[in-house]
PDB file as gemmi writes it, atoms N, CA and C in Angstrom:
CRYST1    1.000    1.000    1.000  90.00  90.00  90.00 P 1                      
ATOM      1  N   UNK A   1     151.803 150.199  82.425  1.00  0.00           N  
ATOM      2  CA  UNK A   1     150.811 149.451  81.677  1.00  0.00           C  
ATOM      3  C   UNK A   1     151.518 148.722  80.544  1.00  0.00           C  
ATOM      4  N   UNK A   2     150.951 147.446  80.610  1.00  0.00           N  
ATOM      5  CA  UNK A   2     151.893 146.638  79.401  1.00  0.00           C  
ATOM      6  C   UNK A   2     151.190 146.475  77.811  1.00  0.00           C  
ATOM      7  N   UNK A   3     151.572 145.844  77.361  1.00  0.00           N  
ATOM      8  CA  UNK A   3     150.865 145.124  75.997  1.00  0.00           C  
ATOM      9  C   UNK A   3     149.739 143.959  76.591  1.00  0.00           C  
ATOM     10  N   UNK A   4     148.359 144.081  76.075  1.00  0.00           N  
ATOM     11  CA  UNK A   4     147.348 143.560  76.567  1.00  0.00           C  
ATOM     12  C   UNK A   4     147.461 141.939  76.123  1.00  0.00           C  
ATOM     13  N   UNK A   5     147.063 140.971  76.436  1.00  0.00           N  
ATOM     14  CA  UNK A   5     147.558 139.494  76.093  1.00  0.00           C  
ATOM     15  C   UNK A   5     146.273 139.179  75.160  1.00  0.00           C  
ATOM     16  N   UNK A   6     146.907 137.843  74.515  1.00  0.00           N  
ATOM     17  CA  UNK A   6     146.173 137.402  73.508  1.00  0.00           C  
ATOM     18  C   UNK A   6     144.990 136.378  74.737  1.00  0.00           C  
ATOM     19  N   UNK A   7     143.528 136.659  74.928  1.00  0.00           N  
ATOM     20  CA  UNK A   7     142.826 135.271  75.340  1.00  0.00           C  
ATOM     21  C   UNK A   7     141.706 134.962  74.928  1.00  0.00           C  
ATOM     22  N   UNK A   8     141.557 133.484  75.219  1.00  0.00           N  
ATOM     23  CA  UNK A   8     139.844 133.408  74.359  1.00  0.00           C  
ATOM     24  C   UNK A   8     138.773 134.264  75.605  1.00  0.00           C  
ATOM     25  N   UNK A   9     137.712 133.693  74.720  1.00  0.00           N  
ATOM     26  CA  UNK A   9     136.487 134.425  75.802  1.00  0.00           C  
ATOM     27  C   UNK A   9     136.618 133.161  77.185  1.00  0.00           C  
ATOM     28  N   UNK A  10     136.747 131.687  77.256  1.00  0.00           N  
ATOM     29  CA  UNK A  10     137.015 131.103  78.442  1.00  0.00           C  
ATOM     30  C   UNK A  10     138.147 131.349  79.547  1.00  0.00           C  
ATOM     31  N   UNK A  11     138.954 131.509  78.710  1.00  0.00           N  
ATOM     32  CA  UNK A  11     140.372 132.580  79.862  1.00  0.00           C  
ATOM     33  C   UNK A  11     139.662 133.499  80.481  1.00  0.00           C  
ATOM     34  N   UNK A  12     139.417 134.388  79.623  1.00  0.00           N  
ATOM     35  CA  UNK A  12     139.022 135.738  80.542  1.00  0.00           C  
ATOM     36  C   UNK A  12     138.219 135.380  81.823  1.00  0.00           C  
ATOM     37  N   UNK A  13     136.686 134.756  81.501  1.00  0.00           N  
ATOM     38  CA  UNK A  13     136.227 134.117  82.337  1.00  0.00           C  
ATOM     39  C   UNK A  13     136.745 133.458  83.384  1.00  0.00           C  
ATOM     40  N   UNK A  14     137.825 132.805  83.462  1.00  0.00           N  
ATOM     41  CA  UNK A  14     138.090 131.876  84.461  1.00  0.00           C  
ATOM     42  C   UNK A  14     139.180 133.107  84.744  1.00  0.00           C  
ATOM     43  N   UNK A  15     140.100 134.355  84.461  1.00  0.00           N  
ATOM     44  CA  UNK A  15     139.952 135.290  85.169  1.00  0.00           C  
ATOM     45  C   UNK A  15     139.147 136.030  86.006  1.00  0.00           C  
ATOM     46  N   UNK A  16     138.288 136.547  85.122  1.00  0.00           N  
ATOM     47  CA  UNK A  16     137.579 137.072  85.959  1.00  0.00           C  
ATOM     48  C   UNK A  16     136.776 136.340  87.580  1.00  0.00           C  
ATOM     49  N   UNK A  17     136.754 135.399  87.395  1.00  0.00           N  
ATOM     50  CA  UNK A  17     136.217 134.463  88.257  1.00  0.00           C  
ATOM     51  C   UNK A  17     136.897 134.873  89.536  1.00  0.00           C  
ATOM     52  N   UNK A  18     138.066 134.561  89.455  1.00  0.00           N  
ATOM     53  CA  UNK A  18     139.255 135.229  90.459  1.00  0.00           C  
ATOM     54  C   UNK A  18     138.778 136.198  91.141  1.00  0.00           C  
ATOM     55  N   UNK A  19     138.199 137.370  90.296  1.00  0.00           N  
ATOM     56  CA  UNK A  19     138.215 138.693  91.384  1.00  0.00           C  
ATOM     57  C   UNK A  19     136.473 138.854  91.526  1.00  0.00           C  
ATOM     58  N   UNK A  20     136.017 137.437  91.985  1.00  0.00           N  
ATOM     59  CA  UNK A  20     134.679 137.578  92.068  1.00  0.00           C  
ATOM     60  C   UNK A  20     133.413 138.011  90.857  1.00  0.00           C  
ATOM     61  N   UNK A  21     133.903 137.197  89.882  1.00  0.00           N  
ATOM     62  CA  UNK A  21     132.459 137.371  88.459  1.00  0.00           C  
ATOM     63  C   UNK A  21     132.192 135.938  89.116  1.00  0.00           C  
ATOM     64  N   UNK A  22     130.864 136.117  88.620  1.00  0.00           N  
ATOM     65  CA  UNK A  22     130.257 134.339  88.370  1.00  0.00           C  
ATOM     66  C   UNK A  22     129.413 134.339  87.157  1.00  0.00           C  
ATOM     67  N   UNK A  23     129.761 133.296  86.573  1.00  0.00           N  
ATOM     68  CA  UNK A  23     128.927 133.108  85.466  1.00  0.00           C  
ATOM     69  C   UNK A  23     127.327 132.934  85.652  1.00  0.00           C  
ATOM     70  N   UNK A  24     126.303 133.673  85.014  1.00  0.00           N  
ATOM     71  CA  UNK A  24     124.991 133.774  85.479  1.00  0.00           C  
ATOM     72  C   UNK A  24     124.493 132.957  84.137  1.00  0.00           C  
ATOM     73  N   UNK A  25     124.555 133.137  83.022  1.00  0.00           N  
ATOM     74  CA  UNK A  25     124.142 132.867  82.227  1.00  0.00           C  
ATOM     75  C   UNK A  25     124.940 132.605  80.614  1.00  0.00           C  
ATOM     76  N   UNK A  26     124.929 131.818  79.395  1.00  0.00           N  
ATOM     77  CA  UNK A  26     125.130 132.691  77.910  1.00  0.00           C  
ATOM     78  C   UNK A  26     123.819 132.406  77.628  1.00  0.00           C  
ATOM     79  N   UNK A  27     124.161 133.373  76.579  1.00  0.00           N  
ATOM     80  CA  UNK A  27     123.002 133.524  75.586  1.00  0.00           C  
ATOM     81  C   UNK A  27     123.326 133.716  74.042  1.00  0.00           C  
ATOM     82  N   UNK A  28     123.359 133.043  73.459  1.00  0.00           N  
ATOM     83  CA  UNK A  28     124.243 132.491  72.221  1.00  0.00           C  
ATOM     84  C   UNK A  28     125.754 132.603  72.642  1.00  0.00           C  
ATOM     85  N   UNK A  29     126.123 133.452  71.623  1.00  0.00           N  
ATOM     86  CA  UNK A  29     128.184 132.940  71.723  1.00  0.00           C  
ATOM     87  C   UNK A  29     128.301 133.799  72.806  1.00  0.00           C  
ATOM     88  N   UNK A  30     127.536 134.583  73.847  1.00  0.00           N  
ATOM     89  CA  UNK A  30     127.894 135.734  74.634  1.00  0.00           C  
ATOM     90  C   UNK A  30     127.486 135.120  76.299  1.00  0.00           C  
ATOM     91  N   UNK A  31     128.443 135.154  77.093  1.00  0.00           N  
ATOM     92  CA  UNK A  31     128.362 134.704  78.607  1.00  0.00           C  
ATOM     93  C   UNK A  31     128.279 135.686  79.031  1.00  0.00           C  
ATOM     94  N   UNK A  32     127.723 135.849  80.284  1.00  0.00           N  
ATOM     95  CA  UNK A  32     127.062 137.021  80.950  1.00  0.00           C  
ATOM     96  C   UNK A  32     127.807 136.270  82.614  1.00  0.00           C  
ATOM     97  N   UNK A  33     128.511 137.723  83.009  1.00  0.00           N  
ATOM     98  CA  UNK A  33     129.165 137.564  84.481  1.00  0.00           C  
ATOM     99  C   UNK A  33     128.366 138.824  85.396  1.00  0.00           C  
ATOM    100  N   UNK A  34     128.267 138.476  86.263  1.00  0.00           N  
ATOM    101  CA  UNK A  34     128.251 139.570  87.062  1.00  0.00           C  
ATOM    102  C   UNK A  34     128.894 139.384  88.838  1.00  0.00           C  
ATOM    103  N   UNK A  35     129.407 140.311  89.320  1.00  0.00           N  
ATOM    104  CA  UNK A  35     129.817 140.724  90.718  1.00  0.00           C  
ATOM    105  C   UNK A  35     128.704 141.513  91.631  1.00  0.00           C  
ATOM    106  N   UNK A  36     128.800 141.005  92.504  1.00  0.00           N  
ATOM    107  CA  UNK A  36     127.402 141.530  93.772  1.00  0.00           C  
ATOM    108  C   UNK A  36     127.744 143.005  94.211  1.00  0.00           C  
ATOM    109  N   UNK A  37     129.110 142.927  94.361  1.00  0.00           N  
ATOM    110  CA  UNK A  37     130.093 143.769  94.960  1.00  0.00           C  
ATOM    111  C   UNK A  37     131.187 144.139  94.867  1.00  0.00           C  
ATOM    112  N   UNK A  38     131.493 145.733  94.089  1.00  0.00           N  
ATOM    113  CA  UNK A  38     130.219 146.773  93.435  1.00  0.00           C  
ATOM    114  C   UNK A  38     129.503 145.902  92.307  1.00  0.00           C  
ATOM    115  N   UNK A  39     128.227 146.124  92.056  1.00  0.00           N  
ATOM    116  CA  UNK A  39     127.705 145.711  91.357  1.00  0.00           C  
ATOM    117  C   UNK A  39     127.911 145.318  90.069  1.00  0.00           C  
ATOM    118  N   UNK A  40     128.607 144.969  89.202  1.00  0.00           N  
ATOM    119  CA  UNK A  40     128.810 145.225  87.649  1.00  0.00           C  
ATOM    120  C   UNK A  40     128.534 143.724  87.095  1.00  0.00           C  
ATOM    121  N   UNK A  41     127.825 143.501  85.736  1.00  0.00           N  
ATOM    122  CA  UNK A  41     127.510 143.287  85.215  1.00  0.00           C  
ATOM    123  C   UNK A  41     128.190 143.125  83.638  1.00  0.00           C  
ATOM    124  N   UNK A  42     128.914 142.084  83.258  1.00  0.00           N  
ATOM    125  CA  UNK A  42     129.587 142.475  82.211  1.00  0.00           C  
ATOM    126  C   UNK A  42     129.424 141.081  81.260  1.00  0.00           C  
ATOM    127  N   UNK A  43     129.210 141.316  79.687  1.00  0.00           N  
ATOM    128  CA  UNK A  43     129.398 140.131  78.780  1.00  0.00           C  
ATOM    129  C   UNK A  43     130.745 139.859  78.049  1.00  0.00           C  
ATOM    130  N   UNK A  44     130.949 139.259  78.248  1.00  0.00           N  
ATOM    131  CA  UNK A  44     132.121 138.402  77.194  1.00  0.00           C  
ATOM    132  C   UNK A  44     131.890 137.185  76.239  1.00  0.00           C  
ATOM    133  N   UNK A  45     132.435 137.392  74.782  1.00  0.00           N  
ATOM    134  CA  UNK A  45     132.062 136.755  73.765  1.00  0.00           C  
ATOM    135  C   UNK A  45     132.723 135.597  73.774  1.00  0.00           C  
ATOM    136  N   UNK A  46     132.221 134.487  73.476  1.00  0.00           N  
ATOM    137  CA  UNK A  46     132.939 133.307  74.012  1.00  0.00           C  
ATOM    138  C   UNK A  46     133.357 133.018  72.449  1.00  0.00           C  
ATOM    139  N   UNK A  47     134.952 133.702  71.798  1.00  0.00           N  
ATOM    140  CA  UNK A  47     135.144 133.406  71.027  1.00  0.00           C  
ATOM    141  C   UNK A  47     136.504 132.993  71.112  1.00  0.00           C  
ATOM    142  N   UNK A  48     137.554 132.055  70.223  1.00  0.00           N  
ATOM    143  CA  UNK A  48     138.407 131.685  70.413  1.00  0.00           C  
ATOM    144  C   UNK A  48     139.901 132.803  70.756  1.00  0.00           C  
ATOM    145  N   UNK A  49     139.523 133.975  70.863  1.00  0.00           N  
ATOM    146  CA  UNK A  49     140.479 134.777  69.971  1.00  0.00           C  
ATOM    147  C   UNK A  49     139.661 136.325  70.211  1.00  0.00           C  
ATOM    148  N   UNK A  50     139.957 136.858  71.668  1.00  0.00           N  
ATOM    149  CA  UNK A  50     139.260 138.031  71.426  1.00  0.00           C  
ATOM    150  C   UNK A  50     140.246 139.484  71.372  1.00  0.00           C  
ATOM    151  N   UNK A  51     139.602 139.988  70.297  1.00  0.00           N  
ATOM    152  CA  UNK A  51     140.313 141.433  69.677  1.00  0.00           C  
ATOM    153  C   UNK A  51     140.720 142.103  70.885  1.00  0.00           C  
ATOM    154  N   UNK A  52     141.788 142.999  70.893  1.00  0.00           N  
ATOM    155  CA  UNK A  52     142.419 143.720  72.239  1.00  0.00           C  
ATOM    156  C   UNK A  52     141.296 144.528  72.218  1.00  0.00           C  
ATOM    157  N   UNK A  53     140.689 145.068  71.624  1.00  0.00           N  
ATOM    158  CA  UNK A  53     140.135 146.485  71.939  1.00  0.00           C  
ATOM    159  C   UNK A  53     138.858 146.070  72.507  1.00  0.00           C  
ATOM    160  N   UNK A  54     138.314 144.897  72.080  1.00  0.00           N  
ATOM    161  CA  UNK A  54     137.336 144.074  73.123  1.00  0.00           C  
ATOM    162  C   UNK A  54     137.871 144.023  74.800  1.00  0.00           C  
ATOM    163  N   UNK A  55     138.882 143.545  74.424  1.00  0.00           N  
ATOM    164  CA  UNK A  55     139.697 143.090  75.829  1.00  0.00           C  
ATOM    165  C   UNK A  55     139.291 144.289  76.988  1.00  0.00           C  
ATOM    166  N   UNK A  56     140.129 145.103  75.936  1.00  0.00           N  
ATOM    167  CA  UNK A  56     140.398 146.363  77.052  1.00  0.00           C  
ATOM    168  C   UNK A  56     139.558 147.087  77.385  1.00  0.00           C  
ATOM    169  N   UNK A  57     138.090 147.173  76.399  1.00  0.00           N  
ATOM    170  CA  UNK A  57     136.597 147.337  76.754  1.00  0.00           C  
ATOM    171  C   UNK A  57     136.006 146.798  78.135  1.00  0.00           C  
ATOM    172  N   UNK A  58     136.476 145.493  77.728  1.00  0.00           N  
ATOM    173  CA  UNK A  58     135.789 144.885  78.992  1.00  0.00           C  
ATOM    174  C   UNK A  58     136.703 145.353  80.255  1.00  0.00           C  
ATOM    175  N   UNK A  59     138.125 145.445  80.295  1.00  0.00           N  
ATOM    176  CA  UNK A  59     138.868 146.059  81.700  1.00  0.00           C  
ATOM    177  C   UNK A  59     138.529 147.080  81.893  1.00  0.00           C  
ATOM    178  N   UNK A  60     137.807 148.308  80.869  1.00  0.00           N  
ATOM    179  CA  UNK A  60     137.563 149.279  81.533  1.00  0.00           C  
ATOM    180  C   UNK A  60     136.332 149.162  81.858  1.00  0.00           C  
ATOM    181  N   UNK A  61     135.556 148.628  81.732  1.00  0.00           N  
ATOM    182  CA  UNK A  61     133.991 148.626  82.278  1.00  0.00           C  
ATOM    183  C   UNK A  61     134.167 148.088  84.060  1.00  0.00           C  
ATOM    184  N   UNK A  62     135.055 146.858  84.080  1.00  0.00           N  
ATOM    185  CA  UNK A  62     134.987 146.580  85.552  1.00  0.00           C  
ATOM    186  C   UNK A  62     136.319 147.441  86.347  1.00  0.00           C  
ATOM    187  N   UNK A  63     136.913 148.202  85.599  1.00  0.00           N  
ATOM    188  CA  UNK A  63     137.947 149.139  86.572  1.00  0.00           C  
ATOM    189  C   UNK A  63     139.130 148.193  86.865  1.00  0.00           C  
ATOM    190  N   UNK A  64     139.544 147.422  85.990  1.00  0.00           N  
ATOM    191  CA  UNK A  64     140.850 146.419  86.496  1.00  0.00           C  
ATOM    192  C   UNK A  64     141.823 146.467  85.292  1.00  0.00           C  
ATOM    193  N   UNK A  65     143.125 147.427  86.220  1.00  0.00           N  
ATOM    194  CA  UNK A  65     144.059 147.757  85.107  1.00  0.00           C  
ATOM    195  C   UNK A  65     144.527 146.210  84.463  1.00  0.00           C  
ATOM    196  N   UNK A  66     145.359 146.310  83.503  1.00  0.00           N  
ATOM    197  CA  UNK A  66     146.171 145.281  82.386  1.00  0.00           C  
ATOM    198  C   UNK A  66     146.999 144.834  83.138  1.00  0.00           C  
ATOM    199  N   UNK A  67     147.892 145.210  84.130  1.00  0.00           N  
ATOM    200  CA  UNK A  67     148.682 144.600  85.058  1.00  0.00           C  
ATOM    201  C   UNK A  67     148.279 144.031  86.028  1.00  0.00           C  
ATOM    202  N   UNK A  68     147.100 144.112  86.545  1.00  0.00           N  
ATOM    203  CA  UNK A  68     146.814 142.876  87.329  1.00  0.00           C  
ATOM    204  C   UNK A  68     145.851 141.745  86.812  1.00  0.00           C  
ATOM    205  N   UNK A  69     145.031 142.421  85.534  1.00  0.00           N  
ATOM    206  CA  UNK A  69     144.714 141.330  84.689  1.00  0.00           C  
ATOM    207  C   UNK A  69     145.931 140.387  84.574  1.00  0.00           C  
ATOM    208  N   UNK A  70     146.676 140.775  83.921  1.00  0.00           N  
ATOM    209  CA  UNK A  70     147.948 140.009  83.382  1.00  0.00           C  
ATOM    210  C   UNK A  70     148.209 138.636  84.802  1.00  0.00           C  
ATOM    211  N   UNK A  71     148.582 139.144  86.095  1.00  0.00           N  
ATOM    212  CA  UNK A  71     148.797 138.623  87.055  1.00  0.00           C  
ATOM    213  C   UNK A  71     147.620 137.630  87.451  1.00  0.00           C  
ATOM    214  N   UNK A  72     146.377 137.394  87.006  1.00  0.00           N  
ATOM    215  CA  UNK A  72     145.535 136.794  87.094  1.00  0.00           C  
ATOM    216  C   UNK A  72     145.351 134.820  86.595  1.00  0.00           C  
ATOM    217  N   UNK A  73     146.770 134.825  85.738  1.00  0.00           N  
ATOM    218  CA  UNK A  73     146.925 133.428  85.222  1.00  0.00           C  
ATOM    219  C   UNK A  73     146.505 132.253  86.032  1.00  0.00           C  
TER     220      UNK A  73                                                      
END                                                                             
């Protein structure tokens, strides 16, 4: 496991996109993704600059270690 990377809330997104999120909705500064399959449901703050411990919140909610996040560019 490495050192978690610096990204805004649109990076992540257009990560996550990759392993099947789609953007459903925001609702103020907060975008809402979800996957059909397994189901999950997750928000990300669409801010320029999101805190690691956000980061790594959100990798553990959908089960996707830091190393293949990372590989996701």
């Amino acid at each position: 496991m490495g050192k978690l990377p610096v990204v805004s809330g649109k990076e992540l997104v257009r990560r996550l996109e990759k392993v099947g999120f789609q953007l459903v909705r925001q609702e103020g500064s907060f975008m809402i993704l979800r996957r059909e399959f397994p189901k999950i449901t997750v928000s990300v703050p669409n801010h320029k600059e999101l805190k690691r411990g956000t980061l790594k919140n959100i990798l553990r909610q959908i089960n996707l270690p830091i190393d293949e996040f990372k590989r996701l560019k």
